[in-house]
N, C-alpha and C positions, 0 to 999 in steps of 0.2 A: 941557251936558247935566246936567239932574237925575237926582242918587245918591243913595238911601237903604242901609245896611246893616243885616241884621239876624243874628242870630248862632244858633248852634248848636252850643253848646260843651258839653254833657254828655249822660248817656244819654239814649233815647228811650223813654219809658212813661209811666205815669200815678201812678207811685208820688212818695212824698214828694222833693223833691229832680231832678227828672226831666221832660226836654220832653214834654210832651201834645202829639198834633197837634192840638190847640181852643187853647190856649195860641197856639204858633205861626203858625195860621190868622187868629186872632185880630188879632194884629200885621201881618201879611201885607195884612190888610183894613184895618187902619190907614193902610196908606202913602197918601200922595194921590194922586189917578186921573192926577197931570200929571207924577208921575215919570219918567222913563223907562228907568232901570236901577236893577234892584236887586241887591245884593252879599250875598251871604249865606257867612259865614265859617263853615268847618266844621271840630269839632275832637271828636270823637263818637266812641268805640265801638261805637256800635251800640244795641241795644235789642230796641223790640219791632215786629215788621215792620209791624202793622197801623197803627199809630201811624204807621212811616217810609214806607212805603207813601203814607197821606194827603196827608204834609208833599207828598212829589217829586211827587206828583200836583198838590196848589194851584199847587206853581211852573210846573208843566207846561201850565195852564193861566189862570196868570196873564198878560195882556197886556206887561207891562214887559220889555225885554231880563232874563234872568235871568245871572249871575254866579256860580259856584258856586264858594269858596276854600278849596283842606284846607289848612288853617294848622300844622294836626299829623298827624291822624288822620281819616280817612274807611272802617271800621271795619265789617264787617257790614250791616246795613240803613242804614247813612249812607252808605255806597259808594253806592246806589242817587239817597237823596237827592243825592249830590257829583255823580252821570251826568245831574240834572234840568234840571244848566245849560245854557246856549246856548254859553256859555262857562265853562271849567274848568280854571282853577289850581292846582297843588298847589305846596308850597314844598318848596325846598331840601332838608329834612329831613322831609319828610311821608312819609304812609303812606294805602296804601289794601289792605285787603284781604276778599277775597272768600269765602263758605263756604256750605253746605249748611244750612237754617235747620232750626232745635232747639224742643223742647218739652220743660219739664218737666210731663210730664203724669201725672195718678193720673186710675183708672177702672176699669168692666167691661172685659171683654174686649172687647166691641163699642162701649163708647166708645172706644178705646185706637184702633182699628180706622178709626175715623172722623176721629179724630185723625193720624193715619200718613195718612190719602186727604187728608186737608188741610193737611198738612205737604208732600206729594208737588204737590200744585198751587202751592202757594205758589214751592216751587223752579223748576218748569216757569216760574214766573211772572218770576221772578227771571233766570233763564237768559235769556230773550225780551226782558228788558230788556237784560241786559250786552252781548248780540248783536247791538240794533237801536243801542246807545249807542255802544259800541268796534268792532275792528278784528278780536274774536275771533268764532269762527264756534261754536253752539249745542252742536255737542258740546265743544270748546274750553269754553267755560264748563261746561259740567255737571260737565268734570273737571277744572277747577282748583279751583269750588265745593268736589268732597269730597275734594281736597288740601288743603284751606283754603290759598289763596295769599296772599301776602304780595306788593306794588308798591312797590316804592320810589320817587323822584319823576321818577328815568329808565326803568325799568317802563313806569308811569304812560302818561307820554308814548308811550312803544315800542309797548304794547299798545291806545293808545287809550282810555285813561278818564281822561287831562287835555289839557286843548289847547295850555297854556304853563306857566310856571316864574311865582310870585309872587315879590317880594323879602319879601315877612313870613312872618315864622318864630315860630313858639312851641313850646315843648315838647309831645310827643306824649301826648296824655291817658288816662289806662288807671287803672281805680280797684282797688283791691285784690279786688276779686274776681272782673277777667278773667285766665281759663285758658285761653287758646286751645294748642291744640296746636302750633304750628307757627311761633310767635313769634321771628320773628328776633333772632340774640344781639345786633347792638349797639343792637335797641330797647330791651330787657330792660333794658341797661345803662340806658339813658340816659332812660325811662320815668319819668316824675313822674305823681302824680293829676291830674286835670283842674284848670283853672285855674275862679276865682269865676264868670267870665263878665262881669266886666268889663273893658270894651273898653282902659282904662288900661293895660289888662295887657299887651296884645298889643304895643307896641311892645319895651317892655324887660325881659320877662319874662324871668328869668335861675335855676338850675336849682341849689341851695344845694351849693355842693360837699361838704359832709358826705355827702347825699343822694347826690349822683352818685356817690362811692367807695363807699358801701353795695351801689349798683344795679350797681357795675360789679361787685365783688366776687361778686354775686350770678348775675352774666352768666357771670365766672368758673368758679364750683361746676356753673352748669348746662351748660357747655360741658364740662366739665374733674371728671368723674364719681371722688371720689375725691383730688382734688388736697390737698397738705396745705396748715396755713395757712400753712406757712414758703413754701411756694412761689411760693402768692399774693402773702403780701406781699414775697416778693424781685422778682417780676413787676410790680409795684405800683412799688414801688420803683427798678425798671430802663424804666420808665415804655413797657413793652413792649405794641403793640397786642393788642386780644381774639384775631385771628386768628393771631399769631404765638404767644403763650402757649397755645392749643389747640394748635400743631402741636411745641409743645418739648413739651408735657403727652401728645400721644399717642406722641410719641417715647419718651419715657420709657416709659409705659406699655409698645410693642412692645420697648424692653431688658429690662423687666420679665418679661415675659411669655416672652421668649426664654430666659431665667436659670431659671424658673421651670422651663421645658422641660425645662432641660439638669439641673435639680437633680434632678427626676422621673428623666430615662434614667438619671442615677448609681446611684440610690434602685433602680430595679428593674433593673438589672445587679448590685449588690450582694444583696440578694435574691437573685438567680437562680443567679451563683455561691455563695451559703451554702445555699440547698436541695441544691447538687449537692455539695459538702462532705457535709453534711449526709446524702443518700442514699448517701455513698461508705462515710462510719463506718459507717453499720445493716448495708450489705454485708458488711463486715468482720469486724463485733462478731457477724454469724451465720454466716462460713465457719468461725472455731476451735469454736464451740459445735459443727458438723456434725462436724468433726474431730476435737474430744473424744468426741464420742460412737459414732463408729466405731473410734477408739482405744479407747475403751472396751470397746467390742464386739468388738475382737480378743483385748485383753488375756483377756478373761472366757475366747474360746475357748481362746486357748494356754495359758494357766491351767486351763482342766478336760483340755486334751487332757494336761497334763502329770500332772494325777492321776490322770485313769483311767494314763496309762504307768506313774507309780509303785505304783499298787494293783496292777496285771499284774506290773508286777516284784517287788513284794512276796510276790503268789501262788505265782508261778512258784520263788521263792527258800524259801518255805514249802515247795511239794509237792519241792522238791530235798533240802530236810535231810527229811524227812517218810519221802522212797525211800531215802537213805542208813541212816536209820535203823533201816527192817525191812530193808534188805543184813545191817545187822551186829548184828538180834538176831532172833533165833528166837520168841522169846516174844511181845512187841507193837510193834506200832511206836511210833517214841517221836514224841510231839507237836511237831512244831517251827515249827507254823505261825505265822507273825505277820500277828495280828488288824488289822485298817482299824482306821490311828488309831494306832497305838502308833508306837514310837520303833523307824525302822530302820537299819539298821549299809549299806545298799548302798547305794553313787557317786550314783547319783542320787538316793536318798534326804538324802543328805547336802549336795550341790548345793541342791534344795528348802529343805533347812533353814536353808542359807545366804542363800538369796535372802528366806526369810521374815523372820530374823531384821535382815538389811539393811534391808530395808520396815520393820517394828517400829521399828529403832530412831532411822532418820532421817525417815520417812515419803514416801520416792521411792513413784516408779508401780516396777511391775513390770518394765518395758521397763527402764528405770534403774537396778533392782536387779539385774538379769541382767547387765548391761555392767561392774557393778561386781565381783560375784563374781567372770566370767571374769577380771576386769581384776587382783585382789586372789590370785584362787587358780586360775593358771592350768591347775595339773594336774587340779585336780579335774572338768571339764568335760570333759576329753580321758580320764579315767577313766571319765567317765560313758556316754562315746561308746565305749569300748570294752566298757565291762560288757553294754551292749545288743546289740552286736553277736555278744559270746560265748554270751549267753543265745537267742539268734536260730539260732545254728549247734549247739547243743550239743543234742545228744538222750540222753535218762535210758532204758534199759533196768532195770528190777528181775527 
């Protein structure tokens, strides 16, 4: 049986560097009419769908047995071209994956508009292929589409979008400015740019091990949010798989996070007990203020009640020598009052004087000064209780 091969190893579009589908048809129309399989190795990202759209259609309607091999990658609108086969290989380490098609588009709002109603058919369209191609049913693709799914080369087979396993392998092609969401970590890792697109390549293509520990490092970071570099490279160096280093990385991470907990509940129990400290002293610091100040306000009273008693007793002691004095003269009576304010000779004036000059000379409260007088001059207080009481019983006739 006559084989022809033809390849499809970088993006799909018309910019520099990039399969046209006029390019590829082109070649296609090349082969001679007496072939009768043709091999088409795919190693693609993806592209622009009107472009990959044309390609799967010529194969589709090319007479020859068609052959369709993802050598690495079958990637966005290449998936489609990979479904064009009669037959479809993927290798060992291949990749196919499926997604929701994009526009970078600028415009009015009504071209924007028409843009989105041709974005929406395109998908529809896409859907109706994966569904009549594989084993998944229309809603099944519309929502793996806007998961963007990732096949690995047992996928592949499981879901119906390869019919076998090839023995050729190449690295999986991916140029610096695919971002897909959903990029499986150990392609990440293991991701090189696409190869020249010569066929030499494909058997011994081999992936520079500099590059690989870059990409794995890189797999790493994006697995492992945070990880330090000592980590990585003792991981590196304990030559420990991507999945096993994620699951010691998030370990760590939930110790961390538990510590982190527990450092918090300390933090606001300490807190909690120094506010209640804290509202115990202000209680404190204002129950003596209240209490000074009602001591205070006693003091003041027993202090004036005790000077009106000594001005009564003064008066009463004035109008007594005052009567005695017109008893024993005929002519005037003799003055003997003592004025508010002067210096008086009675018990309790003299008590009085005692406790003032205490307060003068040490500066006690008043309460203090009284406990000291009785304490110092005991009779004099027990005088002063009984002068009161003789002046209470005692009545002056003149």
């Amino acid at each position: 049986m006559s084989e022809v091969t033809l390849n499809i190893l970088q993006t799909i579009g018309r910019d520099v560097g990039e399969l046209s589908s006029k390019d590829f048809i082109e070649q296609l129309q090349n082969v001679p009419s007496d072939v009768e399989r043709i091999v088409v190795d795919i190693n693609s990202e993806g592209g622009s769908v009107f472009e990959g759209n044309a390609i799967a259609e010529a194969l589709k309607q090319h007479p020859a047995n068609i052959t369709t091999r993802c050598i690495g990658s079958a990637l966005s609108i290449a998936s489609v071209i990979f479904l064009a086969g009669d037959e479809r290989l993927i290798a060992e380490n291949g990749w196919v994956m499926i997604h929701e098609p994009m526009s970078e588009s600028w415009g009015t709002a009504g071209e924007l508009r028409q843009q989105a109603d041709l974005i929406d058919g395109i998908r529809e369209r896409m859907v109706q292929d994966y569904q009549e191609a594989t084993r998944i049913s229309s809603s099944q693709a519309a929502q793996m589409m806007k998961d963007e799914t990732w096949f690995d080369s047992s996928d592949a087979i499981k879901y119906g979008f390869a019919t076998g396993i090839t023995g050729r392998t190449l690295a999986v092609a991916m140029s610096n400015k695919t971002k897909y969401k959903n990029m499986p970590q150990r392609l990440l890792a293991s991701a090189v740019d696409a190869p020249s697109g010569d066929e030499s390549e494909l058997e011994d293509f081999e992936m520079s091990e500099m590059k690989s520990i870059g990409q794995t490092i890189a797999a790493i970071r994006a697995r492992c949010r945070g990880a330090s570099d000592q980590f990585i490279l003792a991981q590196l160096e304990a030559g420990t798989s991507l999945d096993d280093i994620t699951a010691v990385h998030n370990e760590d991470q939930q110790k961390e996070l538990e510590e982190l907990k527990q450092a918090l509940a300390i933090a606001e129990a300490t807190i909690a007990e120094y506010e209640e400290e804290t509202a115990q002293e202000e209680d404190e610091e204002a129950a003596p203020e209240e209490s000074t100040e009602e001591t205070l306000e006693e003091e003041e009273t027993v202090e004036t009640e005790e000077e009106v008693d000594a001005e009564e007793e003064e008066e009463l002691e004035a109008e007594e020598e005052e009567k005695k004095a017109k008893a024993k003269s005929s002519i005037r009576p003799v003055a003997t009052k003592i004025r508010k304010g002067s210096r008086s000779t009675t018990y309790r004036a003299k008590w009085n004087q005692a406790i003032t000059d205490y307060m003068s000379s040490s500066g006690a409260t008043r309460d203090r000064a009284i406990k000291m007088v009785n304490k110092t001059h005991p009779g004099l207080r027990e005088q002063v209780v009984n002068e009161s009481e003789i002046n209470q019983q005692r009545q002056v006739t003149v």
